[in-house]
PDB file of N, CA, C and O in Angstrom, chain B, residues numbered from 101:
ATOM      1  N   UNK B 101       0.845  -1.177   0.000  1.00  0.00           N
ATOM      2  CA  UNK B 101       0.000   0.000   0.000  1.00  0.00           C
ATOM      3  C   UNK B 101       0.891   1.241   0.000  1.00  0.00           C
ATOM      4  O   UNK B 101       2.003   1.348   0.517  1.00  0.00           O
ATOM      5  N   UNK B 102       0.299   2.021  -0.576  1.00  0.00           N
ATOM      6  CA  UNK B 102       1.232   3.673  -1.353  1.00  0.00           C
ATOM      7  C   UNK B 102       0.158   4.575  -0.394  1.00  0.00           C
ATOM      8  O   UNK B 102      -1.047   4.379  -0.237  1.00  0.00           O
ATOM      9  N   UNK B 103       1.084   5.711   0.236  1.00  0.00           N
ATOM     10  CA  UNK B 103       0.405   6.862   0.263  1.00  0.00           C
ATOM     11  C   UNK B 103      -0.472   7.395  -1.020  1.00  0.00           C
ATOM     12  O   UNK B 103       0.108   7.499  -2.101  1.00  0.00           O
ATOM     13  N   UNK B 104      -1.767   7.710  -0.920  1.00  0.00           N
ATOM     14  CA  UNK B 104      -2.362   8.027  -1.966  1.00  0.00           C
ATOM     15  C   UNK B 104      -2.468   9.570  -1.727  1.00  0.00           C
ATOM     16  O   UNK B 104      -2.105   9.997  -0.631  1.00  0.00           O
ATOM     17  N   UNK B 105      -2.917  10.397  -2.632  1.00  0.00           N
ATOM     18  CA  UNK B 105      -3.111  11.885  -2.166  1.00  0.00           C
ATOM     19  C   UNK B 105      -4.200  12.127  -1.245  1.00  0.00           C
ATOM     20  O   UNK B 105      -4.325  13.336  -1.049  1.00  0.00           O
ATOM     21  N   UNK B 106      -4.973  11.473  -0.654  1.00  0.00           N
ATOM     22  CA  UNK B 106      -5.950  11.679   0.456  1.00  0.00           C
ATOM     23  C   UNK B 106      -5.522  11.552   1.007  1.00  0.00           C
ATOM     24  O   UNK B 106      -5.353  12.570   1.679  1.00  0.00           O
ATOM     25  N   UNK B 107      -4.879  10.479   1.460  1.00  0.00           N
ATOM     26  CA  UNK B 107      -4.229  10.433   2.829  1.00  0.00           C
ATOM     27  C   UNK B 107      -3.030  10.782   3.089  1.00  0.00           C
ATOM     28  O   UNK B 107      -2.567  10.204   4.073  1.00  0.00           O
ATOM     29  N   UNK B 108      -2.065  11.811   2.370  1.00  0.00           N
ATOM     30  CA  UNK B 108      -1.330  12.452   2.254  1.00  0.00           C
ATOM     31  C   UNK B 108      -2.204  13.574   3.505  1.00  0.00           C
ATOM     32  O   UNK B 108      -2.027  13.719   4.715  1.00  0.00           O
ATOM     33  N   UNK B 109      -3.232  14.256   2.471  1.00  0.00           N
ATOM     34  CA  UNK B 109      -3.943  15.453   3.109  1.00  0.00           C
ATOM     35  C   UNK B 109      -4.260  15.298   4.413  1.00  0.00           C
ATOM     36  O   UNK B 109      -4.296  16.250   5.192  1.00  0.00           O
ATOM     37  N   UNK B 110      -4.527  14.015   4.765  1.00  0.00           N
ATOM     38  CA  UNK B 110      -4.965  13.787   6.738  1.00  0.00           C
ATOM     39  C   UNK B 110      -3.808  14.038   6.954  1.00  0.00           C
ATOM     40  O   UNK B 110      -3.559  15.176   7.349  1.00  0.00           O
ATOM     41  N   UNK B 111      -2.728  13.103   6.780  1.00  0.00           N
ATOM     42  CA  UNK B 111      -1.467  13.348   7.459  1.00  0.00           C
ATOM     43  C   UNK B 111      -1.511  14.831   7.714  1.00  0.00           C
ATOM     44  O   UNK B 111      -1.844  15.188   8.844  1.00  0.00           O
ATOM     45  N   UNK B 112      -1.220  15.731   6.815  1.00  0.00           N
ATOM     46  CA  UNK B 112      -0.962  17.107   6.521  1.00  0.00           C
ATOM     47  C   UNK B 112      -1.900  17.968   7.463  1.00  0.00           C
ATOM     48  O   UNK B 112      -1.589  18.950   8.137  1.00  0.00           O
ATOM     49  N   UNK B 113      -3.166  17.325   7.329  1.00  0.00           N
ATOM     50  CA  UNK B 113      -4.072  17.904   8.488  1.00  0.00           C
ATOM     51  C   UNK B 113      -4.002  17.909   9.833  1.00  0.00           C
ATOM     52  O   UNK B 113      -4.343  18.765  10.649  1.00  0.00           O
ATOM     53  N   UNK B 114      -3.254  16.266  10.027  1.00  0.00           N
ATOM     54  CA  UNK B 114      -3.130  16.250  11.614  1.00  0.00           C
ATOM     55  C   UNK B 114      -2.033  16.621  12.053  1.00  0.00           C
ATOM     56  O   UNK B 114      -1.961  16.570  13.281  1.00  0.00           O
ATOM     57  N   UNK B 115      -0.760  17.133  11.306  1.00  0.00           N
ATOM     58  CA  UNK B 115       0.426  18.256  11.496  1.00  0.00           C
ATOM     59  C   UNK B 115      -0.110  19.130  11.680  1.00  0.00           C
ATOM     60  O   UNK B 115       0.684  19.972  12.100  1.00  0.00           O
ATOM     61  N   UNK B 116      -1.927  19.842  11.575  1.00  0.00           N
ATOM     62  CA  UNK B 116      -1.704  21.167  11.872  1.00  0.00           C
ATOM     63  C   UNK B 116      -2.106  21.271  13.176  1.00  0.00           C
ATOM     64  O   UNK B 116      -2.079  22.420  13.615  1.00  0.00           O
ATOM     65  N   UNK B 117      -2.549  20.230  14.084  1.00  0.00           N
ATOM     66  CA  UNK B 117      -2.777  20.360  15.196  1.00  0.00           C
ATOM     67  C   UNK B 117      -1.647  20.462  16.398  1.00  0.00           C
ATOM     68  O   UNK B 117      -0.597  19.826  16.310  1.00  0.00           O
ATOM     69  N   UNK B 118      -1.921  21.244  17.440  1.00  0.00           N
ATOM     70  CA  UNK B 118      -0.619  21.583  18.320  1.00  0.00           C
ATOM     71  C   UNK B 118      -0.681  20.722  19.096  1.00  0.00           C
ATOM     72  O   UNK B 118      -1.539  20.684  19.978  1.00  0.00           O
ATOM     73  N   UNK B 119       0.405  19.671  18.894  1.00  0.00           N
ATOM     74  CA  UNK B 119       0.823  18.582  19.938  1.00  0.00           C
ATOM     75  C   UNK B 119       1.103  19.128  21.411  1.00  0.00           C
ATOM     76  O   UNK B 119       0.984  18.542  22.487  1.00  0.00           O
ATOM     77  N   UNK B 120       1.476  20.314  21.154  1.00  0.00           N
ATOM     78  CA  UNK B 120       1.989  20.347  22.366  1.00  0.00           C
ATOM     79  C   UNK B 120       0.691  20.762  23.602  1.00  0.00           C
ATOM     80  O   UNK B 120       0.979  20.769  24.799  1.00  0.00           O
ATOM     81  N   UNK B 121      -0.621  21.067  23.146  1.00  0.00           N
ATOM     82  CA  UNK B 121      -1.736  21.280  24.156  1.00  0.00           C
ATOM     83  C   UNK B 121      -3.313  20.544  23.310  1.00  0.00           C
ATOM     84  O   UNK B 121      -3.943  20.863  22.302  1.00  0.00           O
ATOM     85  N   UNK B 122      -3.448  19.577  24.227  1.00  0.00           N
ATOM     86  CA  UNK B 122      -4.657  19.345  23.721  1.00  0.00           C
ATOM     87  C   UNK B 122      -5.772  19.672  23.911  1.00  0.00           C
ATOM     88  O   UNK B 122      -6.873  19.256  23.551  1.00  0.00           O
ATOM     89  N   UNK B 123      -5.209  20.908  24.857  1.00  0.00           N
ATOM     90  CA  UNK B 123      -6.814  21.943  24.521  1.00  0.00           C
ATOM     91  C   UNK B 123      -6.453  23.436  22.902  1.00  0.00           C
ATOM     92  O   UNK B 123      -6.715  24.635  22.812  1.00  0.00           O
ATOM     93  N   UNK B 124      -5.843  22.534  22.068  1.00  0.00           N
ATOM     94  CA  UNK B 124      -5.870  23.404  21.263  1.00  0.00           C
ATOM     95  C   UNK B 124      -6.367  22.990  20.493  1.00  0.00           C
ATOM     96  O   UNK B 124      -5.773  21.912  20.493  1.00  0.00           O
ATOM     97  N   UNK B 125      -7.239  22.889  19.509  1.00  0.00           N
ATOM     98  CA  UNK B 125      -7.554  22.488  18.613  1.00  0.00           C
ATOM     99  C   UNK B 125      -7.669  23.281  16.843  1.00  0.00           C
ATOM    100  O   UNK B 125      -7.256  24.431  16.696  1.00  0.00           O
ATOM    101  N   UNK B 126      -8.098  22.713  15.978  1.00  0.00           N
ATOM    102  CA  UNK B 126      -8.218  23.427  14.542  1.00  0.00           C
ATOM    103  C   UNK B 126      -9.437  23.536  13.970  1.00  0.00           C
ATOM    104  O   UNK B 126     -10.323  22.828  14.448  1.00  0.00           O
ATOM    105  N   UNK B 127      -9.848  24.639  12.567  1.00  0.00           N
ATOM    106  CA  UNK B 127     -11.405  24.748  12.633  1.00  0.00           C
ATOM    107  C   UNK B 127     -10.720  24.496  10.791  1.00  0.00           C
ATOM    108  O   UNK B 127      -9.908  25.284  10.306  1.00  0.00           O
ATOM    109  N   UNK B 128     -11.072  23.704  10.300  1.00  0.00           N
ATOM    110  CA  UNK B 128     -11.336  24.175   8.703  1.00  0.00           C
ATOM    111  C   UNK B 128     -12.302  24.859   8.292  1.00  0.00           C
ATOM    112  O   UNK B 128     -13.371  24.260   8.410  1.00  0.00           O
ATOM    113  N   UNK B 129     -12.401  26.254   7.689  1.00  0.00           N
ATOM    114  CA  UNK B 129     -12.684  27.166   7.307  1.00  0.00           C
ATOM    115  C   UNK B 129     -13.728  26.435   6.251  1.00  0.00           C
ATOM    116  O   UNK B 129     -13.644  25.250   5.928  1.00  0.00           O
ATOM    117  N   UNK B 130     -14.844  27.475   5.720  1.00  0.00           N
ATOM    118  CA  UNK B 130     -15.288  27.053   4.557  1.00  0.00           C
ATOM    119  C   UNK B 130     -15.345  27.280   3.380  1.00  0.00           C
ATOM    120  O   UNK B 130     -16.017  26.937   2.407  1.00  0.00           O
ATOM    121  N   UNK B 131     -13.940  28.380   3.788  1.00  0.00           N
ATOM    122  CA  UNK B 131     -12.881  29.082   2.524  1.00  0.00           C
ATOM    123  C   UNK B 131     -11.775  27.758   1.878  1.00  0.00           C
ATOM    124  O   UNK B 131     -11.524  27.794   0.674  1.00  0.00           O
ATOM    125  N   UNK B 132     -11.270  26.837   2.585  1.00  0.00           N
ATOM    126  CA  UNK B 132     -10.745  26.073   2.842  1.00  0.00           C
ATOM    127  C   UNK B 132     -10.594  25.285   1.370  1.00  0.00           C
ATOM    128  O   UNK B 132     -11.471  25.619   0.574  1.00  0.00           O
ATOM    129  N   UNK B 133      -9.875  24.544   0.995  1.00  0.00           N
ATOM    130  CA  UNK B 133      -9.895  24.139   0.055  1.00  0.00           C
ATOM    131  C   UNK B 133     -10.620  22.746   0.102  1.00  0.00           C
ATOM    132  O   UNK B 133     -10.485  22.016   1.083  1.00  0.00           O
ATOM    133  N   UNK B 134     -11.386  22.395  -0.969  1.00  0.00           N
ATOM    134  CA  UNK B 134     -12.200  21.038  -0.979  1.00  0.00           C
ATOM    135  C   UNK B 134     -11.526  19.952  -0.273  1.00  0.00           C
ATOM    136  O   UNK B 134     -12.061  19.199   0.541  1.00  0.00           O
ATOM    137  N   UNK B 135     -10.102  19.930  -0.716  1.00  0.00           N
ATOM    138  CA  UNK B 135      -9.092  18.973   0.275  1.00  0.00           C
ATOM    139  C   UNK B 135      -8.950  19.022   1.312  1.00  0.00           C
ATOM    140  O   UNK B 135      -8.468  18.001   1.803  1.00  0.00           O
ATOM    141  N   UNK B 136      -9.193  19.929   2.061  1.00  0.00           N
ATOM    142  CA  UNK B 136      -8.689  20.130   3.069  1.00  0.00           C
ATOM    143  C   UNK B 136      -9.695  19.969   4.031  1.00  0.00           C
ATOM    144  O   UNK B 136      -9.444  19.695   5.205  1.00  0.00           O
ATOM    145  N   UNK B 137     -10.892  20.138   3.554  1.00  0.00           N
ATOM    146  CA  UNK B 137     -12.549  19.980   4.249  1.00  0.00           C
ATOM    147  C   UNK B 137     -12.877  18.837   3.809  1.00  0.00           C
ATOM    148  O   UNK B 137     -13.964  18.591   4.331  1.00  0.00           O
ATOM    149  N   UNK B 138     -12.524  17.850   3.044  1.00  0.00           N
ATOM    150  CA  UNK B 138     -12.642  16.123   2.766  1.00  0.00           C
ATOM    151  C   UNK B 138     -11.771  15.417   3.698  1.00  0.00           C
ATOM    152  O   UNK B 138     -12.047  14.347   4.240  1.00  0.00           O
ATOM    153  N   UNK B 139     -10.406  16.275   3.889  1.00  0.00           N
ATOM    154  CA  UNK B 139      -9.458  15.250   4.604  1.00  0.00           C
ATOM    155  C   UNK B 139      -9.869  15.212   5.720  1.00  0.00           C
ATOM    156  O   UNK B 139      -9.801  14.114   6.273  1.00  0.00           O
ATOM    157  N   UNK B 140     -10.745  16.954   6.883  1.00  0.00           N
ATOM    158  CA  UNK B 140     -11.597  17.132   8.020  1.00  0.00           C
ATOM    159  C   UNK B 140     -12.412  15.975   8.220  1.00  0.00           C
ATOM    160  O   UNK B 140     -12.202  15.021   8.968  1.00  0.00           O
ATOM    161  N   UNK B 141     -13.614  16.242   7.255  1.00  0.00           N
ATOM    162  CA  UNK B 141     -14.111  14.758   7.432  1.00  0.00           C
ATOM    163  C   UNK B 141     -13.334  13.471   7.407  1.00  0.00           C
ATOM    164  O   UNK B 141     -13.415  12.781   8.423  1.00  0.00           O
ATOM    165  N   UNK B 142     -12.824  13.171   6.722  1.00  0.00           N
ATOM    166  CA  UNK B 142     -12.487  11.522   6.808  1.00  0.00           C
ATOM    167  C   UNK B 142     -11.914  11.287   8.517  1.00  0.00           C
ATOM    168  O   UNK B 142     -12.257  10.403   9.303  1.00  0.00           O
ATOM    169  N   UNK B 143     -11.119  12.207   8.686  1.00  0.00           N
ATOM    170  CA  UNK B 143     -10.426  12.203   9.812  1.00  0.00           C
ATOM    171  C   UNK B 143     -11.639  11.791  11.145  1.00  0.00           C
ATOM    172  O   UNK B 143     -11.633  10.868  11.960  1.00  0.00           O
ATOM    173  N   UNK B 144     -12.342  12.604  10.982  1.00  0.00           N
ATOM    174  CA  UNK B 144     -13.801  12.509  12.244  1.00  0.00           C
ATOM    175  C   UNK B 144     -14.684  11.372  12.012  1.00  0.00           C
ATOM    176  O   UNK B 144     -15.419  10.897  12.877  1.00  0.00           O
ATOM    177  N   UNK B 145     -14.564  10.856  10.530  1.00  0.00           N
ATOM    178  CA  UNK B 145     -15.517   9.939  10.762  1.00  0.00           C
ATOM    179  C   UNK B 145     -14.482   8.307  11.066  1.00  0.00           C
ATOM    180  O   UNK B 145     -15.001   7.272  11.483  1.00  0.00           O
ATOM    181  N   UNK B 146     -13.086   8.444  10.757  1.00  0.00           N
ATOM    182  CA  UNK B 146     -12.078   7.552  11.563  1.00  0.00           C
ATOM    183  C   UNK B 146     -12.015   8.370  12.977  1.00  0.00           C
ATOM    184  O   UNK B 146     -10.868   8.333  13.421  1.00  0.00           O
ATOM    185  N   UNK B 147     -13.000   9.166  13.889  1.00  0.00           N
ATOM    186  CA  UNK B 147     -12.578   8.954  15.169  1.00  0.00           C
ATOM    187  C   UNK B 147     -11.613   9.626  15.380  1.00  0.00           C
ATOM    188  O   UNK B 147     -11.541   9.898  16.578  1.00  0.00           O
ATOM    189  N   UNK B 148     -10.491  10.206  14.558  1.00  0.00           N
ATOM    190  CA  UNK B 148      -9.530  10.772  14.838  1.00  0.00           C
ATOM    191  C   UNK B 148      -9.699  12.590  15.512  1.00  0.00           C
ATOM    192  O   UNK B 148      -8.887  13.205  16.203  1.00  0.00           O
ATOM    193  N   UNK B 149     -10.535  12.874  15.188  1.00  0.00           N
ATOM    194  CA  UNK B 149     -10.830  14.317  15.254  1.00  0.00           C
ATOM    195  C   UNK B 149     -12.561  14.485  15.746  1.00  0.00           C
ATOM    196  O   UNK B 149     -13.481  13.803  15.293  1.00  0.00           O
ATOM    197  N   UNK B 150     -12.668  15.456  16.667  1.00  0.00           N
ATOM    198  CA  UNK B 150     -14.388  15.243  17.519  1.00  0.00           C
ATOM    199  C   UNK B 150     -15.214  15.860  16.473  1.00  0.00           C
ATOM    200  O   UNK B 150     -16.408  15.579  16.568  1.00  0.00           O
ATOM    201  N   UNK B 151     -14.865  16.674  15.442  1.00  0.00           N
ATOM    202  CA  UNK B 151     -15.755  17.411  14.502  1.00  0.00           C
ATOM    203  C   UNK B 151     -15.870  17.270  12.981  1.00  0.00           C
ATOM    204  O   UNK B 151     -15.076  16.548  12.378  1.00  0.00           O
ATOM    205  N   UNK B 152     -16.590  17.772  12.509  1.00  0.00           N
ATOM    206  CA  UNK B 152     -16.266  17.587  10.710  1.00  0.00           C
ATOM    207  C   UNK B 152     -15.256  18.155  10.095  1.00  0.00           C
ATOM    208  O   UNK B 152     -14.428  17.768   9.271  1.00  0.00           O
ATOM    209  N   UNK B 153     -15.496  19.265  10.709  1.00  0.00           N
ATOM    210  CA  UNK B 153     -14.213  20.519  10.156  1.00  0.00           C
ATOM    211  C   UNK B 153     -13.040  20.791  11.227  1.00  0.00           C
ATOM    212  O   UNK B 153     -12.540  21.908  11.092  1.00  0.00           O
ATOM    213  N   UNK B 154     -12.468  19.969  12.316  1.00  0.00           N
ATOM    214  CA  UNK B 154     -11.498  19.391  13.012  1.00  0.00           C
ATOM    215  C   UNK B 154     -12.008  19.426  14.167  1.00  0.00           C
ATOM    216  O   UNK B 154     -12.446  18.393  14.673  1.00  0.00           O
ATOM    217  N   UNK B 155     -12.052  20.641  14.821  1.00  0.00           N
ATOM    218  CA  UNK B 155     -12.097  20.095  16.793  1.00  0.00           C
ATOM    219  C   UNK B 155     -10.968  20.157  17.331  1.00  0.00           C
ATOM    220  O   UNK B 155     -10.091  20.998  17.135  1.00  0.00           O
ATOM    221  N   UNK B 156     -10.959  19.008  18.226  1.00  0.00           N
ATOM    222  CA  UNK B 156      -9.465  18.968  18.594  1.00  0.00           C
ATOM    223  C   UNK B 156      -9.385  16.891  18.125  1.00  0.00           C
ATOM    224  O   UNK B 156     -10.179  15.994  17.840  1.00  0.00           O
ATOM    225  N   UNK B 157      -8.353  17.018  18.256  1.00  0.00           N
ATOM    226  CA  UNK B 157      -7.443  15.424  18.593  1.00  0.00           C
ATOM    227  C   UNK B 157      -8.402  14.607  19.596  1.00  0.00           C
ATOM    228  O   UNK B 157      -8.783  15.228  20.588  1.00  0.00           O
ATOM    229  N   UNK B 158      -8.816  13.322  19.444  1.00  0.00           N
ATOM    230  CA  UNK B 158      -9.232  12.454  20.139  1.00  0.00           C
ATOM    231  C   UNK B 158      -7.582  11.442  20.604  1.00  0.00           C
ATOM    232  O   UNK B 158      -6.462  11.479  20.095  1.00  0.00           O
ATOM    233  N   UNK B 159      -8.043  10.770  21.564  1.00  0.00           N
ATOM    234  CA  UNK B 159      -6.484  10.076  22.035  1.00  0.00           C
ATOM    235  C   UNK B 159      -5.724   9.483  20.828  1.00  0.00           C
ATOM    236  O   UNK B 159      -4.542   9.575  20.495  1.00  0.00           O
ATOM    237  N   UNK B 160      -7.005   8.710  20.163  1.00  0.00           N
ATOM    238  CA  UNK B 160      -5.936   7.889  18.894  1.00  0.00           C
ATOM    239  C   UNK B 160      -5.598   9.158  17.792  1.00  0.00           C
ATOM    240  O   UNK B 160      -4.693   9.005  16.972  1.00  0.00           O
ATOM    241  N   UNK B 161      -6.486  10.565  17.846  1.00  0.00           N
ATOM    242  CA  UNK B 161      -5.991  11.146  17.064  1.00  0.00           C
ATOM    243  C   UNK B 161      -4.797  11.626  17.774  1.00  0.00           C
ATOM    244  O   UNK B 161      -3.887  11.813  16.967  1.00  0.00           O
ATOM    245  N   UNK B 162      -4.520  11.848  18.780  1.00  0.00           N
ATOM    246  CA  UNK B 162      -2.885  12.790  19.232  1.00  0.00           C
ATOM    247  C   UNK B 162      -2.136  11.481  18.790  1.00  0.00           C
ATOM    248  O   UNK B 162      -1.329  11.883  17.952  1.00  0.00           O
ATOM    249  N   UNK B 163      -1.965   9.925  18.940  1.00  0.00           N
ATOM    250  CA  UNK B 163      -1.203   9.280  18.831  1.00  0.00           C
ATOM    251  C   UNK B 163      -1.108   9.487  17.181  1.00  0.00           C
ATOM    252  O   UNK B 163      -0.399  10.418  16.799  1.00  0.00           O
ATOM    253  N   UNK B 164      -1.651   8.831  16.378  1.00  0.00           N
ATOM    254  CA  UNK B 164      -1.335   9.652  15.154  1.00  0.00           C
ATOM    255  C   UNK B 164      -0.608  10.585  14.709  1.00  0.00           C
ATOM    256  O   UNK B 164       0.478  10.532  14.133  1.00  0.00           O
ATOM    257  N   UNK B 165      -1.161  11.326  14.957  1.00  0.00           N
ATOM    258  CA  UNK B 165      -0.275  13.090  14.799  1.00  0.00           C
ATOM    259  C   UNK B 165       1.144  12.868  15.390  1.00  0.00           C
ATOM    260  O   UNK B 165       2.179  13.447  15.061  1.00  0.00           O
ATOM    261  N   UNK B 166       0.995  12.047  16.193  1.00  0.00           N
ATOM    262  CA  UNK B 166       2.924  12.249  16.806  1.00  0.00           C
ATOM    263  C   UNK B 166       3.074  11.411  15.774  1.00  0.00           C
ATOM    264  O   UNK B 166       3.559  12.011  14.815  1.00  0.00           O
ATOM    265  N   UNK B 167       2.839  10.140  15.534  1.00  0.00           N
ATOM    266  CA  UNK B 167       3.305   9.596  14.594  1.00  0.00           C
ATOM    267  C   UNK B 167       3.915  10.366  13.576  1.00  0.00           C
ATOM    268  O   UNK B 167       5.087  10.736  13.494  1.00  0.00           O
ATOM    269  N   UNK B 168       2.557  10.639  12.487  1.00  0.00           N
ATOM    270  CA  UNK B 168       3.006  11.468  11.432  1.00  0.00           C
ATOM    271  C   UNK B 168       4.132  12.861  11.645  1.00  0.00           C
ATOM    272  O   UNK B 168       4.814  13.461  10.814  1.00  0.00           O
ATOM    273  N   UNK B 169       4.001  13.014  12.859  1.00  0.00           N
ATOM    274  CA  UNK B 169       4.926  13.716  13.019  1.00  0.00           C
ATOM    275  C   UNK B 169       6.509  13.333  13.122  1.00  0.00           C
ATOM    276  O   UNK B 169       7.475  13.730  12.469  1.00  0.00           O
ATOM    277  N   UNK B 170       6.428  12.680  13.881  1.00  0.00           N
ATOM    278  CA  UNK B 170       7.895  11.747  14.073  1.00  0.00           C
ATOM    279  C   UNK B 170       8.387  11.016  12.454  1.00  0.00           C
ATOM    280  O   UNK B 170       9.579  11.067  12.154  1.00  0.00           O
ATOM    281  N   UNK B 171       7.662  10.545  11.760  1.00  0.00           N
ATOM    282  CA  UNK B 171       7.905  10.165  10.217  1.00  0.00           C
ATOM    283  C   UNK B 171       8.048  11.103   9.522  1.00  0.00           C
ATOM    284  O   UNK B 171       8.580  10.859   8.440  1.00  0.00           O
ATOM    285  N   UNK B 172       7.691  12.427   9.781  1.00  0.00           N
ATOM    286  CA  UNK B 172       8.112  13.932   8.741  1.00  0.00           C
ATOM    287  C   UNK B 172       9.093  14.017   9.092  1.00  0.00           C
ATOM    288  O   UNK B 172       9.902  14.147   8.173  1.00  0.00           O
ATOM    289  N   UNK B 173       9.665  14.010  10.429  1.00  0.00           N
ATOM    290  CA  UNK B 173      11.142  14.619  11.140  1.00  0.00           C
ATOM    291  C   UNK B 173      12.031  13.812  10.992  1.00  0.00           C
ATOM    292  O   UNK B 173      13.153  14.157  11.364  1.00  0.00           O
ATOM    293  N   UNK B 174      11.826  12.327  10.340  1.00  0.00           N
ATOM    294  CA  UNK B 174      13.170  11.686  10.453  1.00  0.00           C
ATOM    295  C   UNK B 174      13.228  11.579   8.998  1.00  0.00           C
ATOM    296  O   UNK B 174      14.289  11.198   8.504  1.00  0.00           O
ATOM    297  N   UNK B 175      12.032  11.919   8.082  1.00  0.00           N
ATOM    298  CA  UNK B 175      12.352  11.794   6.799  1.00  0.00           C
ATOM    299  C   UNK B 175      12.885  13.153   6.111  1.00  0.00           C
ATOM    300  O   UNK B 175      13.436  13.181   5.011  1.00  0.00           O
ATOM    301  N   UNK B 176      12.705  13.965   6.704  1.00  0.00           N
ATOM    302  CA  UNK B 176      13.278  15.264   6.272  1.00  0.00           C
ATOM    303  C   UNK B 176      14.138  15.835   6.894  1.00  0.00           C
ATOM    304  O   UNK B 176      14.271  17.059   6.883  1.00  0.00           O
ATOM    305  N   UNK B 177      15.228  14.633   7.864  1.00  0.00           N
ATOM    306  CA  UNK B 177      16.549  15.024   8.043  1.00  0.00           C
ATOM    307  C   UNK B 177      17.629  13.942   7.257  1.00  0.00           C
ATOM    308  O   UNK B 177      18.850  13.973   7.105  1.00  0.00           O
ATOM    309  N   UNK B 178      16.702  13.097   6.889  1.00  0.00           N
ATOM    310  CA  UNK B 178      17.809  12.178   5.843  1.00  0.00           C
ATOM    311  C   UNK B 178      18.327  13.380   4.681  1.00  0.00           C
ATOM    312  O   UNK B 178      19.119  13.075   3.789  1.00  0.00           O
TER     313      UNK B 178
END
């Protein structure tokens, strides 16, 4: 299985959330680009995120997000 461009965009989405407080959360706009308000949803309806248009991080969503996070940072110091 290949990263496809959707799930590129979650990844990308759940980088925009601030790991570092999980009372922070993100709103996708409805300026937003179609991608970016498809990847919102998919994310919430995997549970990952409490809203359509983000919320904040649910537990498996913060574990995620570090993930994807930790796989951006070691791939973009090779």
């Amino acid at each position: 299985m290949k990263f496809d461009q959707s799930l590129l965009e979650e990844m990308n989405l759940l980088l925009q959330f601030d790991l570092s407080s999980a009372a922070t959360g993100i709103k996708v706009h409805s300026d937003a680009s179609e991608e970016a308000k498809a990847a919102a949803q998919r994310l919430y309806e995997k549970q990952l995120c409490t809203q359509p248009d983000g919320g904040y991080l649910t537990d498996e969503g913060i574990e995620m997000a570090e993930h994807a996070d930790r796989l951006l940072r070691r791939l973009a110091s090779a």
